[in-house]
C-alpha angles and dihedrals in degrees: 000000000000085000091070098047094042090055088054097048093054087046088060087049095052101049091051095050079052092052098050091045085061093048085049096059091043089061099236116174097230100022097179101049083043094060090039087054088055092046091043092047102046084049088054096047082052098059098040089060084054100047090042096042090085083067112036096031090239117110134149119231105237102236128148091251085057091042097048087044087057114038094049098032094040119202097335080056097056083041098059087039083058097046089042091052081045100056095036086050 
């Protein structure tokens, strides 16, 4: 049981290291406060389509898959998750 977890957990960290060495190329300031904004804010916009989907109809199902797209692909992330649950619907 602590395998899988522990799976999980260093595929976070990955990601995130991924996501600082791109902050890195891209010659950010503060390149690991940068990616973890991104993470922090995709999360958030995430959550704001779920809170607000008992009044506009639109919501995303959490799943890992959800979670992973936007914390690692921010709010252009939970934007391309809402056109794709548009288009399958």
């Amino acid at each position: 049981m602590i395998l899988p977890n522990l799976i999980l957990v260093l595929s976070m960290c990955g990601v995130f290291a991924l996501l600082v060495v791109i902050q890195v190329i891209v010659k950010a300031k503060k390149p690991v406060q940068r990616a973890a904004g991104g993470v922090i804010m995709g999360l958030c916009a995430l959550a704001a389509v779920n809170l607000t989907g008992f009044f506009t109809g639109v919501s995303l199902p959490l799943s890992p898959l959800t979670i992973g797209i936007s914390g690692a692909a921010g709010i252009p992330g939970v934007t391309m998750l809402l056109l794709l649950n548009l288009i399958i619907k």
